[in-house]
FITILUM-226618 format. One line per field, with one value per residue: residue number from 1; residue in three letters; x, y negated, z of N, C-alpha, C in turn. Coordinates in nm, 3 decimals. Layout:
N
pos <- (NUM, ...);
code <- (ALA, ...);
npx <- (X, ...);
npy <- (Y, ...);
npz <- (Z, ...);
capx <- (X, ...);
capy <- (Y, ...);
capz <- (Z, ...);
cpx <- (X, ...);
cpy <- (Y, ...);
cpz <- (Z, ...);
//
This chain:
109
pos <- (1, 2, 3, 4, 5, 6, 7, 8, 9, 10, 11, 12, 13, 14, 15, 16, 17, 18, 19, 20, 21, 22, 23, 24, 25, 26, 27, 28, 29, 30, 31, 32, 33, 34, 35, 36, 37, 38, 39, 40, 41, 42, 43, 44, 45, 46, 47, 48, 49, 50, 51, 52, 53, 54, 55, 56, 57, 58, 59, 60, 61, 62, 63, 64, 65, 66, 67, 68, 69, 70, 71, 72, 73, 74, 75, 76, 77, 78, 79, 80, 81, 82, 83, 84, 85, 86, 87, 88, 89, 90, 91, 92, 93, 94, 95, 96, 97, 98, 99, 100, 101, 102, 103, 104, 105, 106, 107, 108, 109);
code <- (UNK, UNK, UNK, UNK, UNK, UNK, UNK, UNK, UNK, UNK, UNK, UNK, UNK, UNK, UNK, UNK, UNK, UNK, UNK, UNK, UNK, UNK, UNK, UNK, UNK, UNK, UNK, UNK, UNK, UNK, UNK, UNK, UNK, UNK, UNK, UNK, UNK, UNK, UNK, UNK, UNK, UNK, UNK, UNK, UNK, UNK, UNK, UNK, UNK, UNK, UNK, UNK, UNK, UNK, UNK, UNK, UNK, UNK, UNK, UNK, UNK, UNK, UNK, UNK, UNK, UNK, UNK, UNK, UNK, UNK, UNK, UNK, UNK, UNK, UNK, UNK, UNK, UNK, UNK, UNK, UNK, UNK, UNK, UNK, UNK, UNK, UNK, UNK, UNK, UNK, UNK, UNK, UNK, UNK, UNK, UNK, UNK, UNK, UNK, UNK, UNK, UNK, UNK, UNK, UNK, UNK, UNK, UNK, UNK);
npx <- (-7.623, -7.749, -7.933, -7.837, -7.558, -7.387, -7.101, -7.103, -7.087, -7.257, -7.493, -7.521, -7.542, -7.752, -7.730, -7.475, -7.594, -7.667, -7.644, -7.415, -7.318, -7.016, -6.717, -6.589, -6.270, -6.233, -5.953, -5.786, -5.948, -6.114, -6.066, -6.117, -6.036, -6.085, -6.219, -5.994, -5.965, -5.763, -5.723, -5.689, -5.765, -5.694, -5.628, -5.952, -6.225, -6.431, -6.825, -7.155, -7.509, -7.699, -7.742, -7.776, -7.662, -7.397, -7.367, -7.403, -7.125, -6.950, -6.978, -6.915, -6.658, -6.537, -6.447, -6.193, -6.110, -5.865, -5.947, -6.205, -6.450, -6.680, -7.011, -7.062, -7.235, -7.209, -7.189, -7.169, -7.059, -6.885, -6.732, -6.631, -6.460, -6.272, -6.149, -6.049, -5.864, -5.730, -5.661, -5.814, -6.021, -6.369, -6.624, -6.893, -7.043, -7.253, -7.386, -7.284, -7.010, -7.006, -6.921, -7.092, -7.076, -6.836, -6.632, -6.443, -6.361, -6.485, -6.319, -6.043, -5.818);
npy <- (7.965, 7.630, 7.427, 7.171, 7.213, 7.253, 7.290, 7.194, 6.895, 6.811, 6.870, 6.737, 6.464, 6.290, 6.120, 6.223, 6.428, 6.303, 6.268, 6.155, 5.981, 6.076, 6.010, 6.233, 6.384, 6.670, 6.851, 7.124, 7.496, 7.550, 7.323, 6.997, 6.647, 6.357, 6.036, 5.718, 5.420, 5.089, 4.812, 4.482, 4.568, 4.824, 5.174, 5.314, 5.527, 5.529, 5.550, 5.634, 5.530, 5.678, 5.887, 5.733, 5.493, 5.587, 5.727, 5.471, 5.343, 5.492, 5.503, 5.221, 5.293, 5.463, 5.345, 5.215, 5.425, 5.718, 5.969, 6.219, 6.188, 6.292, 6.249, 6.359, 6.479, 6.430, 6.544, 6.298, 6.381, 6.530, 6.363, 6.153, 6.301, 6.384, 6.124, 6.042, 6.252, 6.176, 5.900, 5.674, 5.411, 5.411, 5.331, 5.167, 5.117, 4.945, 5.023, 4.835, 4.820, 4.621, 4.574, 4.709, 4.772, 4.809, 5.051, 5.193, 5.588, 5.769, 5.838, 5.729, 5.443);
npz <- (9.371, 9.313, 9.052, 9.075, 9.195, 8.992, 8.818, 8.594, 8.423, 8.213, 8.281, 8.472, 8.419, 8.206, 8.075, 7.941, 7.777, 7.554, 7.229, 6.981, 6.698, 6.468, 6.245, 6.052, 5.895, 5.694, 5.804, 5.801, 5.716, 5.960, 6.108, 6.187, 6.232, 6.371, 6.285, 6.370, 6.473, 6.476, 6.663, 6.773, 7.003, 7.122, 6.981, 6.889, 6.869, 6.634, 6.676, 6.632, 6.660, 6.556, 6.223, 5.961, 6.035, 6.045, 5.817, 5.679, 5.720, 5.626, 5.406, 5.302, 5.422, 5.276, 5.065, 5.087, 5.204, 5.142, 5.201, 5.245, 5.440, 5.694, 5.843, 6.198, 6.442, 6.808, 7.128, 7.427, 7.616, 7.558, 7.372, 7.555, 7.675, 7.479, 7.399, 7.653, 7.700, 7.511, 7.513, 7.385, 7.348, 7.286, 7.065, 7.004, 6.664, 6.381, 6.122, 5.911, 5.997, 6.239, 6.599, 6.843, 7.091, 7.366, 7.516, 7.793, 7.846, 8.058, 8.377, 8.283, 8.357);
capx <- (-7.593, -7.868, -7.902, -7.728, -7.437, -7.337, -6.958, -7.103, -7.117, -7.355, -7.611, -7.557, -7.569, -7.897, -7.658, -7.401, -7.614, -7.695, -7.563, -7.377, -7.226, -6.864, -6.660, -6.440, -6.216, -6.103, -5.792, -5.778, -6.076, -6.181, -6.021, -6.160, -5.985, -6.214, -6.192, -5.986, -5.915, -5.711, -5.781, -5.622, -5.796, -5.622, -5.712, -6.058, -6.326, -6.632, -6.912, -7.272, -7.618, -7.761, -7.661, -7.846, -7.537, -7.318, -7.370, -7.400, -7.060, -6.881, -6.984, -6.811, -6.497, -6.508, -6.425, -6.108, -6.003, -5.829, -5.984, -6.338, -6.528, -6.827, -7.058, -7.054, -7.305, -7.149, -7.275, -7.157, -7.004, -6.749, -6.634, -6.556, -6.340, -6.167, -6.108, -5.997, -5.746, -5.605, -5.584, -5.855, -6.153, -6.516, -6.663, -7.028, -7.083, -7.342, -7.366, -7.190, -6.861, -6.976, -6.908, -7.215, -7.071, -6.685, -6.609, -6.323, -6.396, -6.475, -6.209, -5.964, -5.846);
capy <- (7.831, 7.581, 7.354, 7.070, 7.232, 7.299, 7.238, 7.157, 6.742, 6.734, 6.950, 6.675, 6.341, 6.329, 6.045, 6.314, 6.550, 6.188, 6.265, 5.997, 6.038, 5.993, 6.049, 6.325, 6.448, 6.805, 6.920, 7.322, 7.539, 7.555, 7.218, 6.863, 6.534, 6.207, 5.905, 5.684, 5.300, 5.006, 4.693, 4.416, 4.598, 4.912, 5.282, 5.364, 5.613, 5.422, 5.604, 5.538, 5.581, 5.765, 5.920, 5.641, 5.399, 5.653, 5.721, 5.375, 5.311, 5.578, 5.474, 5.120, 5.259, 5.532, 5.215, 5.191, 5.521, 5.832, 6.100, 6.232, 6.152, 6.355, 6.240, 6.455, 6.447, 6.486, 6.504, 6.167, 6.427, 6.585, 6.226, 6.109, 6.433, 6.347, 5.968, 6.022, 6.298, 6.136, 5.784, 5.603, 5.362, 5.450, 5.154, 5.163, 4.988, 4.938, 5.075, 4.773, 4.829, 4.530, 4.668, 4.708, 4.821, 4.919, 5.091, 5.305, 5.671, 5.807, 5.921, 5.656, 5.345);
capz <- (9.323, 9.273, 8.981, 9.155, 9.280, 8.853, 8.800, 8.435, 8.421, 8.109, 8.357, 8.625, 8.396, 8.118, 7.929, 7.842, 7.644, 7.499, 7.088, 6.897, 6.525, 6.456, 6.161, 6.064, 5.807, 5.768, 5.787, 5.738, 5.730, 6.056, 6.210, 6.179, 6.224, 6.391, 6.285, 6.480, 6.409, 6.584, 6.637, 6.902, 7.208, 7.072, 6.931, 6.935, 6.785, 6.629, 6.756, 6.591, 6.752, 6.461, 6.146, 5.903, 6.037, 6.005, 5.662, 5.645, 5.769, 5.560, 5.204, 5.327, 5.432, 5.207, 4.961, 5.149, 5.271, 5.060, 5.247, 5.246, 5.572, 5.704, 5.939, 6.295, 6.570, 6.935, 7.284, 7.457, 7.700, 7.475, 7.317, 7.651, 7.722, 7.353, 7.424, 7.765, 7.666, 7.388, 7.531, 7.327, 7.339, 7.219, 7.035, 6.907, 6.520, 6.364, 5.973, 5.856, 6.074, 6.336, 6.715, 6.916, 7.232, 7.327, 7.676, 7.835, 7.854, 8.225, 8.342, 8.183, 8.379);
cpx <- (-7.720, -7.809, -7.830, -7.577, -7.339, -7.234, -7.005, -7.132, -7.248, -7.461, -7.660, -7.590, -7.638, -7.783, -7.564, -7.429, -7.692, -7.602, -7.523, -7.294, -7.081, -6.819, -6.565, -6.368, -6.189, -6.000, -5.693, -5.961, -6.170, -6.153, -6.053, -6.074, -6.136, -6.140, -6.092, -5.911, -5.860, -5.756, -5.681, -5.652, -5.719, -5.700, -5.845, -6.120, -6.466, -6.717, -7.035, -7.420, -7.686, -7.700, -7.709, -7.691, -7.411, -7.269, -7.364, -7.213, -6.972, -6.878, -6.924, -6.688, -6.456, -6.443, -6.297, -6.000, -5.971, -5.877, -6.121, -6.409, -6.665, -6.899, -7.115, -7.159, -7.218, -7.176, -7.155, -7.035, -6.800, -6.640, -6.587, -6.445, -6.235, -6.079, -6.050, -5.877, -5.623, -5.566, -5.689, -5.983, -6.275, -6.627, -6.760, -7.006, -7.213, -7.329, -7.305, -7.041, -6.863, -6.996, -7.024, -7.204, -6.932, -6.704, -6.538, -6.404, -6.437, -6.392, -6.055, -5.969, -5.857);
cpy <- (7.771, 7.486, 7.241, 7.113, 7.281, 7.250, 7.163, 6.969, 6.734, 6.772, 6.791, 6.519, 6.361, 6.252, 6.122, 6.368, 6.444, 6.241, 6.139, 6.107, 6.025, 6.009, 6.123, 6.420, 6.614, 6.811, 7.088, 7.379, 7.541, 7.435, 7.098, 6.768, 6.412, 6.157, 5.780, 5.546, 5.204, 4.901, 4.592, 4.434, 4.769, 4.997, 5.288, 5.454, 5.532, 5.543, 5.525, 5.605, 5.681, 5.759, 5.833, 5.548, 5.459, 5.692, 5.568, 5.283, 5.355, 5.562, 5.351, 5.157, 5.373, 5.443, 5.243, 5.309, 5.622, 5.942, 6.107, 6.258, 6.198, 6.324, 6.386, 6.420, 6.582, 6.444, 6.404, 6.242, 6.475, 6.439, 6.183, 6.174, 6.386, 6.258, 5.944, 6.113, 6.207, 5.902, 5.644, 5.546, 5.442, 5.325, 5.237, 5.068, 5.071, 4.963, 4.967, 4.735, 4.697, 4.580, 4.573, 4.661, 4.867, 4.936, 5.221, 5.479, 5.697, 5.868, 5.833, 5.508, 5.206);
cpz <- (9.265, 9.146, 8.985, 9.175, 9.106, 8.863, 8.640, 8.457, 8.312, 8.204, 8.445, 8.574, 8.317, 8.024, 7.860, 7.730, 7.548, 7.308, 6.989, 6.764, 6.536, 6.310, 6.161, 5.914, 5.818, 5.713, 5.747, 5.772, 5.857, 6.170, 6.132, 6.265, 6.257, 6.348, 6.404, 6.437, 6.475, 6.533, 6.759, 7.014, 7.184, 6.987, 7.006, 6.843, 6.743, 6.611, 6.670, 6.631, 6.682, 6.305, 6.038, 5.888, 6.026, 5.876, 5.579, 5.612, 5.694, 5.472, 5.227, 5.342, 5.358, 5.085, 4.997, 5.165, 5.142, 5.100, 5.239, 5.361, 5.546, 5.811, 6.036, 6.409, 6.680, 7.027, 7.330, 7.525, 7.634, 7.362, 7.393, 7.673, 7.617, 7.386, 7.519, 7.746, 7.561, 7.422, 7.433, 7.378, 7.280, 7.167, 6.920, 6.772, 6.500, 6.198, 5.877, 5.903, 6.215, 6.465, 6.757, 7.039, 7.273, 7.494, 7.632, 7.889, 8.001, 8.228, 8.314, 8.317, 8.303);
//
């Protein structure tokens, strides 16, 4: 088997092993909870290019929320897999909560 012929997708696309932040609560010791917020285009995950806006993003809605939110870095690859299982958007902000960028997972019509 040559490098091409990889069943692995992150191998075969460079944007996968692409890393974005998210937010995530935990929930028991070894299981984490994302972030996941609606809006009038529905559920989505806000997604942030680097952890600066992430942290940025979190002390704002930490204002707001009851739980304690940790910023997560995750390959592009494995948020799609999430978002597409569970039925949700992926929507870039920017460290003051304004969307960057929103798009449907691959995978997802």
């Amino acid at each position: 088997m040559n490098s091409t012929d990889s069943s692995d997708d992150r191998r075969e696309d460079p944007q996968a092993r692409r890393w974005l932040w998210v937010l995530t609560v935990p929930l028991t010791v070894n299981r984490d909870s994302m972030l996941v917020l609606e809006d009038e285009s529905g559920d989505y995950v806000p997604v942030f290019e680097d952890r600066e806006n992430a942290e940025s993003f979190r002390a704002l809605f930490a204002e707001k929320a009851a739980d304690d939110y940790n910023c997560q870095a995750m390959h592009l690859f494995d948020l799609q897999k999430f978002a597409c299982e569970k039925g949700f958007l992926l929507t870039t902000l920017d460290g003051q909560g304004q969307i960057l960028e929103r798009w449907r997972p691959i995978g997802r019509n």
